[in-house]
C-alpha positions in Angstrom: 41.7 6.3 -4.1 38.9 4.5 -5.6 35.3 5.6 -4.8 33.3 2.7 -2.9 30.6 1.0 -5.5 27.4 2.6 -4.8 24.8 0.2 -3.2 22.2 -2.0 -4.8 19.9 0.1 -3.1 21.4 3.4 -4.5 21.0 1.7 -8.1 17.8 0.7 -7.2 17.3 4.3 -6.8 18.3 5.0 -10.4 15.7 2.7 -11.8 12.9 2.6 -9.9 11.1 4.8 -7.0 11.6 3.7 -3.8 8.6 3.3 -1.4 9.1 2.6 2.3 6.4 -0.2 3.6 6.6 1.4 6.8 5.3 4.0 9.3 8.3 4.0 11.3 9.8 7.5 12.3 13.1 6.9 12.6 13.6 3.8 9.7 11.8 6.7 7.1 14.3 9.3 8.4 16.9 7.2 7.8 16.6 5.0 4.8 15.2 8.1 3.1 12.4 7.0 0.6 10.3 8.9 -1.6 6.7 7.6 -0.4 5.9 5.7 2.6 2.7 4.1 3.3 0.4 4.0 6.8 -2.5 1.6 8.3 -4.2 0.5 11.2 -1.1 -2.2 11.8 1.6 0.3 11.7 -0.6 3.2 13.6 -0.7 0.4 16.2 2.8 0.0 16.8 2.7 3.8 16.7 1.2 3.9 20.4 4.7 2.7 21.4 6.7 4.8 20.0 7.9 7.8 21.7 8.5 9.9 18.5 4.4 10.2 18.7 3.4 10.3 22.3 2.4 13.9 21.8 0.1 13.2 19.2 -1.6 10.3 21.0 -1.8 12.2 24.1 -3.3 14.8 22.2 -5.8 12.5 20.6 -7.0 10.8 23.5 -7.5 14.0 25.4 -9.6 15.4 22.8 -11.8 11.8 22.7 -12.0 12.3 27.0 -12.7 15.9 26.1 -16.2 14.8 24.3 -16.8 12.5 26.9 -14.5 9.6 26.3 -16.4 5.8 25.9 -16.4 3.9 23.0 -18.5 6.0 20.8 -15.4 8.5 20.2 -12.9 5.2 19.4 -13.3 5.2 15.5 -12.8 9.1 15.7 -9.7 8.8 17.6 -8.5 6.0 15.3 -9.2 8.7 11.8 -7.3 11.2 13.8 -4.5 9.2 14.6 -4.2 7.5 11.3 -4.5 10.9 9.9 -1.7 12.6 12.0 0.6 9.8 12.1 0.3 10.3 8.2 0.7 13.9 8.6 4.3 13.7 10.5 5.9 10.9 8.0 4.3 13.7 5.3 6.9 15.8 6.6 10.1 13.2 6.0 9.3 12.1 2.6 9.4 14.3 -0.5 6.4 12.2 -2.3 3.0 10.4 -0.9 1.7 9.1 2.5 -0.3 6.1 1.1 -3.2 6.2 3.7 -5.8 3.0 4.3 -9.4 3.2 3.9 -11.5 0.8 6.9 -10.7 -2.8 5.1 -14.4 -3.3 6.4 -15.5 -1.1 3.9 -14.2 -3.2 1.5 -17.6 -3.7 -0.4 -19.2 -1.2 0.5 -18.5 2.0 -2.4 -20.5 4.5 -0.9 -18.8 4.1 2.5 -15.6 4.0 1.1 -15.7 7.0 -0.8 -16.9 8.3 1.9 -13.9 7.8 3.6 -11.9 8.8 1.2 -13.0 12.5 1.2 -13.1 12.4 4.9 -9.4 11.5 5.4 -8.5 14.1 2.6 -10.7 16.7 4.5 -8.6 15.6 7.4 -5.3 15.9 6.0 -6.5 19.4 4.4 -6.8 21.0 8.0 -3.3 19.9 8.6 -2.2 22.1 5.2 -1.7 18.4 3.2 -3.1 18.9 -0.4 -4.1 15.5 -1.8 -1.4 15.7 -4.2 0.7 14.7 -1.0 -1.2 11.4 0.0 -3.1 7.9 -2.2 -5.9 6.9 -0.8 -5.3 2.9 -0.8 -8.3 1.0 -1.6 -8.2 -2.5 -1.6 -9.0 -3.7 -5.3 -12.6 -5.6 -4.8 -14.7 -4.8 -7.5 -16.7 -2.3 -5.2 -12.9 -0.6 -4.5 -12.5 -0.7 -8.3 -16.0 1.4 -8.6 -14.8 3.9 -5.4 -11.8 4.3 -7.3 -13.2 5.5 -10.4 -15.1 8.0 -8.4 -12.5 9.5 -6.5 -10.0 9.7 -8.9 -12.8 11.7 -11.4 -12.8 14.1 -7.9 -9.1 14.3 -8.6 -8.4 11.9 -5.2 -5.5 9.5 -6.2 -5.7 6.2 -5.3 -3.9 2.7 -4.6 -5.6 -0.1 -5.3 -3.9 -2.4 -3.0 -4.1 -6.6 -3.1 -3.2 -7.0 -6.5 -3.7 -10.9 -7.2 -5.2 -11.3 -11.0 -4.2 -10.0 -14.3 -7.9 -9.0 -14.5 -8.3 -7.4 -11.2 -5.2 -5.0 -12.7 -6.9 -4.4 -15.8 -9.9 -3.3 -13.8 -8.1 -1.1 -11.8 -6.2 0.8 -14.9 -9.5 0.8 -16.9 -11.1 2.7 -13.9 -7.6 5.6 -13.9 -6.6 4.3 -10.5 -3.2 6.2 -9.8 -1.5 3.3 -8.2 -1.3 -0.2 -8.1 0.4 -3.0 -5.7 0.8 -6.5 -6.9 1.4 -8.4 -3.5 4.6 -10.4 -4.7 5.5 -12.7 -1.1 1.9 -13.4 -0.7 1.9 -14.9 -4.1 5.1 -16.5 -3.9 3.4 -17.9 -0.4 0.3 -19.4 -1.6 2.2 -21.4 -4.4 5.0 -22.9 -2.2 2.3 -23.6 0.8 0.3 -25.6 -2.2 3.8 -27.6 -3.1 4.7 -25.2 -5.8 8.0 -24.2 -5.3 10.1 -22.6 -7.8 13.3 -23.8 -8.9 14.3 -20.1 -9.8 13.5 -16.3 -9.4 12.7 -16.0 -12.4 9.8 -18.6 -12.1 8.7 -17.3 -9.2 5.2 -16.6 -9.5 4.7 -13.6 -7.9 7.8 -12.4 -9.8 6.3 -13.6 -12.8 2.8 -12.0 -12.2 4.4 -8.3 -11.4 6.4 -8.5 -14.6 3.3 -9.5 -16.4 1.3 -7.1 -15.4 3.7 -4.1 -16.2 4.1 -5.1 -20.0 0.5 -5.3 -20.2 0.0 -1.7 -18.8 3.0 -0.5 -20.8 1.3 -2.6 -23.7 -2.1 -0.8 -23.4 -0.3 2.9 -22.8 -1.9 2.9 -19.1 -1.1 5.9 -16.8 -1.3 3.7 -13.6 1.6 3.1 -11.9 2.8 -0.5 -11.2 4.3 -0.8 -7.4 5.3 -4.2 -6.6 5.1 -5.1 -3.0 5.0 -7.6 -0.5 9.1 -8.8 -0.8 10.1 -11.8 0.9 13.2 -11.4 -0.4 16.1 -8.7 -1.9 16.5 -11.3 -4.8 12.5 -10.8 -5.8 13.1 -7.0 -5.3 15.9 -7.6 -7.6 14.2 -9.7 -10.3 11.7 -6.5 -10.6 14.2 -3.7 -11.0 13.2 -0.7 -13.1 9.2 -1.5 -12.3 7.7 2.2 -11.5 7.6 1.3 -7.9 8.6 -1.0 -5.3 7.0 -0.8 -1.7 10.4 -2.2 0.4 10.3 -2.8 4.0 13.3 -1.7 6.0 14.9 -4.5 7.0 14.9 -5.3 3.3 16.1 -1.8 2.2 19.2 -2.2 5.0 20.0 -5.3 3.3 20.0 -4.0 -0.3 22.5 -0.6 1.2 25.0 -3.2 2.4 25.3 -5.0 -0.7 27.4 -3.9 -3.4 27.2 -5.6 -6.2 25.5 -4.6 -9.4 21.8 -4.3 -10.2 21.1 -4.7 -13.8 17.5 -3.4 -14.8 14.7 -6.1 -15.3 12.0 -4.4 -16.9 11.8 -1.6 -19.1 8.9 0.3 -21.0 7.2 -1.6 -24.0 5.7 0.6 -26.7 1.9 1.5 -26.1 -0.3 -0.9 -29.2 -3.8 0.1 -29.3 -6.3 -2.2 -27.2 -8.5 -4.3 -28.8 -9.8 -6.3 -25.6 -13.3 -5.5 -24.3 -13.8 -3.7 -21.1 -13.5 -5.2 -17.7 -16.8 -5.7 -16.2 -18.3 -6.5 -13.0 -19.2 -10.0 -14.4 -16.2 -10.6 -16.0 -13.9 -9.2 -12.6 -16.0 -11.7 -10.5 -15.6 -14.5 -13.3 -11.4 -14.0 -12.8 -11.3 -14.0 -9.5 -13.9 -17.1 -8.7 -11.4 -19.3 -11.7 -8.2 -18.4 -9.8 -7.7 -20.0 -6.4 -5.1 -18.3 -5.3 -6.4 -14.8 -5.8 -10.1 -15.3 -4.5 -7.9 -17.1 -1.5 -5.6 -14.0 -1.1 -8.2 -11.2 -1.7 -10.1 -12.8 0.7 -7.9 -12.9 3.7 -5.4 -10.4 3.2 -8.9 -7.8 4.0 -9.6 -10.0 6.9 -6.1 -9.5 7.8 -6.4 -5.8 7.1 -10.1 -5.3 9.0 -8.6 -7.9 12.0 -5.8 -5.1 12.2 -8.4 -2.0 12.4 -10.4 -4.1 15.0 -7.1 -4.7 17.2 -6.2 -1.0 16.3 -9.6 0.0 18.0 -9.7 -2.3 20.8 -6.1 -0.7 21.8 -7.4 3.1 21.9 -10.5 2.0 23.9 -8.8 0.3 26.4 -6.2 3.8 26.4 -9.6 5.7 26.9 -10.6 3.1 29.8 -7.2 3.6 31.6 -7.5 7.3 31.3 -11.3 7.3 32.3 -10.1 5.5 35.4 -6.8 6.8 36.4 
């Protein structure tokens, strides 16, 4: 009797490593990635989930333990992040990707600052940082944290990847990680009546493949992890990229389908670089003459901070309750 094919997601598997975009207990347990990733939305939707009522419990008490109010909410919301991070640690072989305050976006002192905190934090749990990426979003401050922290031997992700310059910036500076948003580039072309007539013209598609020959071009160490999917077929379209970042609904739909997965990119060899450094001037420069990444940058940290704000107004009201119960 014949063997069943093995999955899309299975050869998926063979080419690239798989990243869950997900804090989700019980979809991480079961879909079995080798990294997973955690922020202020996804510690949010943590409060409801029974798999971590211990820890919240536990967090809370402490914050009514030093005399609850609002001045202990940003604590709680480190020591949440940082335990939820810790637990999903424990289902993964790889790296908790872990999310620096998207209000510190452009601010580099605060950010590193940050940075060595949550590692601090994850230290007392026995985490080494070779365990968890710090994920920075990729302003040109975030770009100058990153440098930093990765000469302290903190890895990072630079995450809202929008401009071929803003990469370069990032590899140039020996971030570990990278994430191209691919949907959100896909999004802000068809909402401006630019839809493509095929994957393969699909601009965010297009921008992640570009991107990876450049790096493998230039011989750069940073990893290229496409995220953002809208779809299995742009997941598809970027097979044999270092990393994709998958959600789970999208990861069940690649396990059910069976057909095969040819790879999409592969390894150029490395020429020597003969372009001249990436520069603050020259970062700001790319951005401000492409609409579409200024536009992205921009909101996806609003989005990010609006989560952490939302994040915080959900714990305080959890400390009111308590205060008051």
């Amino acid at each position: 009797m014949n063997s069943p094919a093995p999955s899309k997601l299975q050869q998926l598997r063979e080419l690239s490593v798989v990243v869950a975009d997900t804090g989700d207990y019980d979809a991480i347990k079961r879909l079995k990635p080798v990294d997973c990733t955690t922020n202020p939305t996804l510690v949010k939707k943590a409060l409801d989930l029974p798999v971590y009522a211990d820890l919240i419990e536990e967090q809370l008490a402490w914050a009514r333990a030093q005399g609850g109010g609002e001045a202990w909410v940003n604590e709680v919301v480190d020591r949440l992040t940082i335990g939820v991070g810790a637990r999903l640690s424990g289902l993964i072989p790889g790296r908790v990707s872990t999310e620096v305050d998207a209000d510190l976006a452009y601010d580099t002192a605060a950010t590193v600052a940050k940075a060595r905190k949550f590692v601090a934090m994850y230290a007392e749990q026995g985490i080494g940082r070779e365990r968890i990426l710090i994920k920075v979003a990729s302003t040109w401050e975030g770009v100058e944290a990153a440098r930093q922290l990765q000469a302290e031997g903190i890895d990072c992700n630079l995450t809202l990847i929008f401009n071929p310059t803003q990469a370069i910036a990032c590899a140039e500076a020996g971030a570990f990680l990278i994430s191209p948003f691919v949907g959100r580039i896909l999004d802000w072309y068809v909402a401006n009546g630019q839809t493509p007539a095929s994957i393969d013209e699909d601009p965010g598609v297009v921008f992640v493949r570009g991107v990876y020959d450049e790096f493998k071009r230039r011989g750069a160490a940073t990893v290229v992890m496409g995220a953002s999917f809208r779809s299995t077929a742009q997941i598809e379209a970027l097979a044999g990229c270092d990393r994709l970042t998958i959600s789970p609904d999208l990861l069940e739909k690649l396990d059910q389908d069976h057909g095969d997965l040819p790879r999409k990119l592969a390894p150029l060899a490395a020429q020597p670089v003969t372009a001249a450094p990436v520069t603050a001037e020259s970062f700001a420069a790319a951005i401000e003459a492409d609409p579409m990444a200024k536009e992205k940058l921009s909101t996806g940290i609003e989005i990010f901070a609006r989560d952490l704000v939302e994040l915080r107004k959900t714990i305080a009201q959890r400390l009111a309750e308590t205060a008051t119960a």
